[in-house]
KOLVO-840506 format. One record per atom (N, C-alpha, C): residue number from 1; residue in three letters; x, y, z. Coordinates in Angstrom, 3 decimals, padded with zeros to 6 digits, m for minus. Layout:
BEGIN
(node NUM,Ala,(X,Y,Z))
...
This chain:
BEGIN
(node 1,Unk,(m102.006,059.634,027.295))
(node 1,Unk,(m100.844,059.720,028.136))
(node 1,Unk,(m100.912,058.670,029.237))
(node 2,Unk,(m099.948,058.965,030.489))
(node 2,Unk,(m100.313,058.031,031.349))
(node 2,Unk,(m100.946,058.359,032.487))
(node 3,Unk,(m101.813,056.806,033.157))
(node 3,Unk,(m102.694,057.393,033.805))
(node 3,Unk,(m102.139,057.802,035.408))
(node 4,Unk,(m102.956,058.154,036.056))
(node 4,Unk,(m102.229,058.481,037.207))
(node 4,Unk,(m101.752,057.058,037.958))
(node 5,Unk,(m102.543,055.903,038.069))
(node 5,Unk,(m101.545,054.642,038.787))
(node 5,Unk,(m100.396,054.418,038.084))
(node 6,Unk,(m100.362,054.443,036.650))
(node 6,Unk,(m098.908,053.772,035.791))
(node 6,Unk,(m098.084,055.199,036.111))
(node 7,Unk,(m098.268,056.029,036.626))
(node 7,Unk,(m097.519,057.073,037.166))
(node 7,Unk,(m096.655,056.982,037.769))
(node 8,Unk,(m097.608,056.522,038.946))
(node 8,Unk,(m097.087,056.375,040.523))
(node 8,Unk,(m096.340,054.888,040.323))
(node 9,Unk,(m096.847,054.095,039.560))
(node 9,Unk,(m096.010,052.514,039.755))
(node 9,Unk,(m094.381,053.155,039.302))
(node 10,Unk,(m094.305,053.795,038.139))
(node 10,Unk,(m093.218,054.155,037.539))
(node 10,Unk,(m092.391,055.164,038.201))
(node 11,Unk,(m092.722,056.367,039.034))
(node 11,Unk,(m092.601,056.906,040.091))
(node 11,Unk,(m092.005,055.950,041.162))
(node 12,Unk,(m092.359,055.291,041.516))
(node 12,Unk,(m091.946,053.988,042.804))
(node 12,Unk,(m090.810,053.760,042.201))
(node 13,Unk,(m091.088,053.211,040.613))
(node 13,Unk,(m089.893,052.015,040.630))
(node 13,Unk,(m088.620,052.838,040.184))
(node 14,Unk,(m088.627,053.986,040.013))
(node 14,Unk,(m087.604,054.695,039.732))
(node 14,Unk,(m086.765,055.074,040.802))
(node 15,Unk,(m087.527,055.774,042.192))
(node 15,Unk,(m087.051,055.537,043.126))
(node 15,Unk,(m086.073,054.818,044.011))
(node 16,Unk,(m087.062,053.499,043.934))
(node 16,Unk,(m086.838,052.258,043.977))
(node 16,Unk,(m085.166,051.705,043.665))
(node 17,Unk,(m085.242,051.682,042.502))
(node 17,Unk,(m083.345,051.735,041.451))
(node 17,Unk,(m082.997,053.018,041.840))
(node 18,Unk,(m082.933,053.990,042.304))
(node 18,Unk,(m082.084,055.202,043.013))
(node 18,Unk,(m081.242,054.626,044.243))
(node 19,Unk,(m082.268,054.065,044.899))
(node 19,Unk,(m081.828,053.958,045.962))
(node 19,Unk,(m080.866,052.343,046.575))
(node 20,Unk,(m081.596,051.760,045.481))
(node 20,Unk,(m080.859,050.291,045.483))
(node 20,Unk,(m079.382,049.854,045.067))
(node 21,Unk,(m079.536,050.953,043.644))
(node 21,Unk,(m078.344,051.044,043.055))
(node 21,Unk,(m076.766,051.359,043.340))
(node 22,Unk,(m075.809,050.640,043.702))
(node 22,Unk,(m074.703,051.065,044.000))
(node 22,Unk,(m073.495,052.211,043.232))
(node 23,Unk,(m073.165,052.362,043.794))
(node 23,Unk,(m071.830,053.572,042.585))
(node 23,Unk,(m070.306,052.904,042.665))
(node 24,Unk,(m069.875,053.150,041.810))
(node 24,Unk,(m068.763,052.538,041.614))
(node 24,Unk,(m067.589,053.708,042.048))
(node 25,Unk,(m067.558,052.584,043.563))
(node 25,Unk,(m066.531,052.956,044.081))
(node 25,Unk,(m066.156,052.067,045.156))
(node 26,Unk,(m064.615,051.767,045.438))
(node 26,Unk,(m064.454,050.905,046.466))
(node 26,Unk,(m064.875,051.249,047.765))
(node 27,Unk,(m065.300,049.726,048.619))
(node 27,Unk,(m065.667,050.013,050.185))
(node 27,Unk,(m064.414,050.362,050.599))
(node 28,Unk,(m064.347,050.767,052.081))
(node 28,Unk,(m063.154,050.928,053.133))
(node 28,Unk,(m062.747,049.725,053.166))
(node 29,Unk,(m063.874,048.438,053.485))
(node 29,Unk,(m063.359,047.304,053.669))
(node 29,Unk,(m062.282,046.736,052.456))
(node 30,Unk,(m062.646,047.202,051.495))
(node 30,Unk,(m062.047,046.436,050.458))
(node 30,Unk,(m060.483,047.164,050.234))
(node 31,Unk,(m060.529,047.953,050.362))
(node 31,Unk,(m059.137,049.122,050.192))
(node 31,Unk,(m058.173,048.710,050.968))
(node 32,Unk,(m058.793,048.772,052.260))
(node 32,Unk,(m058.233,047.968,053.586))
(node 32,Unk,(m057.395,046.809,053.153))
(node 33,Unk,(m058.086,045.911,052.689))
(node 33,Unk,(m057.659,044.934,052.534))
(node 33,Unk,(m056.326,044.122,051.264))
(node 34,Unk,(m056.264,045.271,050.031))
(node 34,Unk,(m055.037,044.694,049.420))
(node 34,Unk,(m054.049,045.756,049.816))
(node 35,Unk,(m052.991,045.082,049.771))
(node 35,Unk,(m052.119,045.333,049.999))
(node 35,Unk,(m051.331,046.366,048.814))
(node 36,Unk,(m050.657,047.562,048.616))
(node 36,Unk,(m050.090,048.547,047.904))
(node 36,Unk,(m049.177,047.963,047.084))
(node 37,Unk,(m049.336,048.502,045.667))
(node 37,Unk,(m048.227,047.345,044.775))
(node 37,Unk,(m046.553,048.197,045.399))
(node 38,Unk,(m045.927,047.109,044.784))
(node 38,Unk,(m044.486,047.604,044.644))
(node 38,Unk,(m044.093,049.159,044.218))
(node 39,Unk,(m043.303,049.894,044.664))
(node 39,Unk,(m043.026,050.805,043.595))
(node 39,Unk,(m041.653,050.102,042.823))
(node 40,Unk,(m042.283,050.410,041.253))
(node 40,Unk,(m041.571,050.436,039.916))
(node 40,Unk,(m040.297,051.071,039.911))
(node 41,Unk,(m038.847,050.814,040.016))
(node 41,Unk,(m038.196,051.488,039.916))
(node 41,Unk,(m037.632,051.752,038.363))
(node 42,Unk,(m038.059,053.237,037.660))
(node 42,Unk,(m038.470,053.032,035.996))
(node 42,Unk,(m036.296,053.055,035.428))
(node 43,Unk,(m036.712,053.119,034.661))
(node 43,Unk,(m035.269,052.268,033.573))
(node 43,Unk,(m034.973,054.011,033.372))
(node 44,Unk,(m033.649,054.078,033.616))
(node 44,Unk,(m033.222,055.554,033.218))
(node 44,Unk,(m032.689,055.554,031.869))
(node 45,Unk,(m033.007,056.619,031.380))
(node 45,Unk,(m032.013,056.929,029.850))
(node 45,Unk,(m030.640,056.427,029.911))
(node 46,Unk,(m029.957,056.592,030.496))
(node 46,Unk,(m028.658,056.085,030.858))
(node 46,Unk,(m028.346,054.934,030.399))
(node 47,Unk,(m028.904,053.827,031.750))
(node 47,Unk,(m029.341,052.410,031.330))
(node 47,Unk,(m029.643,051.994,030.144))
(node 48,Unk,(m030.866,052.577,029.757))
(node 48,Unk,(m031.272,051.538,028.425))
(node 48,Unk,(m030.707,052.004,027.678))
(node 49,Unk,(m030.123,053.624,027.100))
(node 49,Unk,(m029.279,053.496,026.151))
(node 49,Unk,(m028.182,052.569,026.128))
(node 50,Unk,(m027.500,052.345,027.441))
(node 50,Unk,(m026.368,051.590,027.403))
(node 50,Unk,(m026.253,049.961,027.174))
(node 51,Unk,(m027.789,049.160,028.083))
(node 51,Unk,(m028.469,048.172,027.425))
(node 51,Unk,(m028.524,047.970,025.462))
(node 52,Unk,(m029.102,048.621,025.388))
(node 52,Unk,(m029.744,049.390,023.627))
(node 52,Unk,(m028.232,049.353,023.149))
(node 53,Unk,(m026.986,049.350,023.282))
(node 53,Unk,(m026.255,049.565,023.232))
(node 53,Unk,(m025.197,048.293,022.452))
(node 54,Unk,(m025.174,048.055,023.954))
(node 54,Unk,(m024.611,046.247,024.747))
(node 54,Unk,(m025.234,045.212,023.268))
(node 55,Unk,(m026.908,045.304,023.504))
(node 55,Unk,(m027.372,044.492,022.788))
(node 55,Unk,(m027.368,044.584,021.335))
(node 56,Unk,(m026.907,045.637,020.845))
(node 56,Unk,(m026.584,045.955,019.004))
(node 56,Unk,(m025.436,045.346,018.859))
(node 57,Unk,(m024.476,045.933,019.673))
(node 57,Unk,(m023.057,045.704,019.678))
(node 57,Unk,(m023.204,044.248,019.695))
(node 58,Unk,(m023.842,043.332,021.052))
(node 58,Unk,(m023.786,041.564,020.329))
(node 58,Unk,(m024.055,041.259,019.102))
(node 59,Unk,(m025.299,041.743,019.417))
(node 59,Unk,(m026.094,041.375,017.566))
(node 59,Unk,(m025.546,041.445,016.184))
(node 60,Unk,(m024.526,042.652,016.206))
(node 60,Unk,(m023.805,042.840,015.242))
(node 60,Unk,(m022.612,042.124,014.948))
(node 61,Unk,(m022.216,041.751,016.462))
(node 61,Unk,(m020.768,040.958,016.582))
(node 61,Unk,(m020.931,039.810,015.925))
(node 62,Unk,(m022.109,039.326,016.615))
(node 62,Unk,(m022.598,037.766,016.042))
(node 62,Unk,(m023.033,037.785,014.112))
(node 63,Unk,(m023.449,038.758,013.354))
(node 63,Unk,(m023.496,038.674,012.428))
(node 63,Unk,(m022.076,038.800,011.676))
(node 64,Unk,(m021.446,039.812,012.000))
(node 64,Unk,(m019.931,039.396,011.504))
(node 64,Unk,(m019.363,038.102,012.092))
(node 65,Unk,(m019.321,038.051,012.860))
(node 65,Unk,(m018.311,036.475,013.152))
(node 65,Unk,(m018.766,035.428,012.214))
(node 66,Unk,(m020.287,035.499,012.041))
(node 66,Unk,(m020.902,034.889,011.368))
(node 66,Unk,(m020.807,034.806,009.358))
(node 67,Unk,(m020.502,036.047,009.399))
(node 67,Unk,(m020.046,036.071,007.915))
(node 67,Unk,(m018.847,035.935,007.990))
(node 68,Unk,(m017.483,036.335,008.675))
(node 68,Unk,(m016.421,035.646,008.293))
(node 68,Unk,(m015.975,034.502,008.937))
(node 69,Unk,(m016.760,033.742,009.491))
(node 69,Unk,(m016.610,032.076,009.424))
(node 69,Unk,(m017.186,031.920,008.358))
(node 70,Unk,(m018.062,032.375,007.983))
(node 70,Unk,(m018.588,031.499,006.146))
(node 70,Unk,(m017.793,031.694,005.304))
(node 71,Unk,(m016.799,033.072,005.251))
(node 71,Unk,(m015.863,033.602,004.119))
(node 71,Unk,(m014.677,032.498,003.864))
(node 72,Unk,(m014.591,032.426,005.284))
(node 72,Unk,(m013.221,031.575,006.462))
(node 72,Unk,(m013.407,030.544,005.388))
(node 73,Unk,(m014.607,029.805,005.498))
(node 73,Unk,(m014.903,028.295,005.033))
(node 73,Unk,(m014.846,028.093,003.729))
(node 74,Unk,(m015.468,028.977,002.746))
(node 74,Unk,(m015.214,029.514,001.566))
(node 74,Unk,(m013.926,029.151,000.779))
(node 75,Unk,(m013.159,030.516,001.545))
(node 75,Unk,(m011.876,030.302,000.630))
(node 75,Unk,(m010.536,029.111,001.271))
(node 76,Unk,(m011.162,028.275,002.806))
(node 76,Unk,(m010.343,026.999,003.007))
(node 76,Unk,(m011.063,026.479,001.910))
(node 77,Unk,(m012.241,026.168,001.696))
(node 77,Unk,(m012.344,024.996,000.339))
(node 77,Unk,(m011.674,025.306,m000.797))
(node 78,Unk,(m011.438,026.665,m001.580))
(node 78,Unk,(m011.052,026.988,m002.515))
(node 78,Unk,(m009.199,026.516,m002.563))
(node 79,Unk,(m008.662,027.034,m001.543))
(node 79,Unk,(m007.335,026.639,m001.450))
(node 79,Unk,(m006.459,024.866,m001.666))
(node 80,Unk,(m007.444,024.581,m000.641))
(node 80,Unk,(m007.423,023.206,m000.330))
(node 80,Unk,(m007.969,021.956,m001.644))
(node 81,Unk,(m008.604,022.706,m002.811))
(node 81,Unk,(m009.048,022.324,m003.624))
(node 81,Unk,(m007.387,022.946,m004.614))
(node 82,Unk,(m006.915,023.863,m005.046))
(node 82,Unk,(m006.143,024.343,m005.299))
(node 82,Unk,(m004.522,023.396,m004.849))
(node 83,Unk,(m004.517,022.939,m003.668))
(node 83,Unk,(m003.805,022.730,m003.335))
(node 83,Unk,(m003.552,021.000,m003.640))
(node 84,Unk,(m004.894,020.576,m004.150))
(node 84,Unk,(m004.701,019.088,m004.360))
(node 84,Unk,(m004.751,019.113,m005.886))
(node 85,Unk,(m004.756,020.102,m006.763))
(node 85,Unk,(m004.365,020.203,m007.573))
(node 85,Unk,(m003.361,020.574,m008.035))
(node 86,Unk,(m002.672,021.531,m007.575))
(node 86,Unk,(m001.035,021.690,m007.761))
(node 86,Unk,(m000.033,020.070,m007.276))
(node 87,Unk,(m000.536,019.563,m006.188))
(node 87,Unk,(m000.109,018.219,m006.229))
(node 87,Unk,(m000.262,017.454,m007.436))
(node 88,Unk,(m001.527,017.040,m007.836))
(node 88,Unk,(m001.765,016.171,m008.996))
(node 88,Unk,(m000.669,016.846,m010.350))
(node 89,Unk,(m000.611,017.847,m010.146))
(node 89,Unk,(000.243,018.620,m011.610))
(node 89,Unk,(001.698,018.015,m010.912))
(node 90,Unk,(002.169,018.237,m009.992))
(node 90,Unk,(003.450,017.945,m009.768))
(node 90,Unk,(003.890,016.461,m009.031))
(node 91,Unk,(003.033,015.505,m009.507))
(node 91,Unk,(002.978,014.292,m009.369))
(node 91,Unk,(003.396,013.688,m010.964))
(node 92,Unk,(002.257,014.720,m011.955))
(node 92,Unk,(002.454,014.420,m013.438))
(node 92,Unk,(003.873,014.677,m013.948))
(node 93,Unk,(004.546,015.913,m013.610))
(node 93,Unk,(005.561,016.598,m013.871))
(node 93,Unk,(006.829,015.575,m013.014))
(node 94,Unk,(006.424,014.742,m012.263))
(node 94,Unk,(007.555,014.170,m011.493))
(node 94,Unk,(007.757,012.653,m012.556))
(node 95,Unk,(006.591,012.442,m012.723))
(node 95,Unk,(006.782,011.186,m013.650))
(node 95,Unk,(007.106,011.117,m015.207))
(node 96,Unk,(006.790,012.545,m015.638))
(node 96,Unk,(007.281,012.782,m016.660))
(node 96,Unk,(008.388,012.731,m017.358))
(node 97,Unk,(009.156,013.495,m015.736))
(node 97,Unk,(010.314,014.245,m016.140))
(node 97,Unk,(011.134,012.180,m015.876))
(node 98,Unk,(011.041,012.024,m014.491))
(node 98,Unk,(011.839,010.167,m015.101))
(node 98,Unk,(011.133,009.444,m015.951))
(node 99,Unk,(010.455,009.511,m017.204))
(node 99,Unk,(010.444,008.946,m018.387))
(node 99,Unk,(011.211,009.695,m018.539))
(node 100,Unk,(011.355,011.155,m018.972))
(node 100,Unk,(012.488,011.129,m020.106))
(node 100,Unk,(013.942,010.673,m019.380))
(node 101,Unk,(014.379,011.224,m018.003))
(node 101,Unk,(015.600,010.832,m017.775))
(node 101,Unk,(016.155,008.978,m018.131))
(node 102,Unk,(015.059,007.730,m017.784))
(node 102,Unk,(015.288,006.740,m018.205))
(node 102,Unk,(015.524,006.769,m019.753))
(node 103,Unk,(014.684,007.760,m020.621))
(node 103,Unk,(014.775,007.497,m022.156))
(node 103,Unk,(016.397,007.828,m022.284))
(node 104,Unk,(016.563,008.796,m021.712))
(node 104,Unk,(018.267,009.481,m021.950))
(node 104,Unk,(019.253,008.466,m021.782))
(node 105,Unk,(018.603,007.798,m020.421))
(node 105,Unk,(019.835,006.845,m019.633))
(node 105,Unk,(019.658,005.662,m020.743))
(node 106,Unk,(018.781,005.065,m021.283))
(node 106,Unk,(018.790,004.117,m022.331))
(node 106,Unk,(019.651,004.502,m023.466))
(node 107,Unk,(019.645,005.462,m023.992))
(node 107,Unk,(019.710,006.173,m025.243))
(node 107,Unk,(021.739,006.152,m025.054))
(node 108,Unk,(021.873,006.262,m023.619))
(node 108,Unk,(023.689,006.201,m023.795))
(node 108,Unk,(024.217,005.176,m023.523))
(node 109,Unk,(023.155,004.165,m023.143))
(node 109,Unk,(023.872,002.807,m022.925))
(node 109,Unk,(023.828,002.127,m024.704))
């Protein structure tokens, strides 16, 4: 076992760290010295539902506007494509039709 000096050394040094050792806790001085945070004024149900709210309602707005400007764009190309084709047909149909009226007008002279 141990002898009686490694006793007493170990005895001492235990002491020793008892008494040296600090505890965790603030000084006066230090407490003293910062200053108290803000108080938090917290977000009421109210609010953030109505926030929570606000911000779907954009989010959502912006995804529709967003799909019918693409729809928008869509069916202007489709029309506008449509529409330079009914020209070309009635460009054909215009020249058609004076061949035959010249064939007629020949045909009685």
């Amino acid at each position: 076992m141990l002898s009686p000096a490694s006793s007493r050394i170990l005895a001492s040094g235990t002491r020793r760290a008892l008494l040296s050792s600090r505890g965790f806790h603030a000084s006066a001085r230090r407490m003293a010295d910062s200053a108290p945070l803000p108080a938090r004024k917290p977000m009421g149900a109210f609010r953030g539902g109505l926030f929570g709210f606000l911000f779907g309602s954009v989010l959502a707005g912006g995804a529709v506007y967003s799909y019918v400007l693409q729809e928008y764009r869509a069916s202007n190309e489709l029309l506008t494509e449509d529409i330079y084709t009914l020209q070309a047909s009635v460009t054909r149909l215009t020249n058609h039709i004076k061949l035959l009226e010249d064939k007629i007008q020949q045909k009685r002279k």
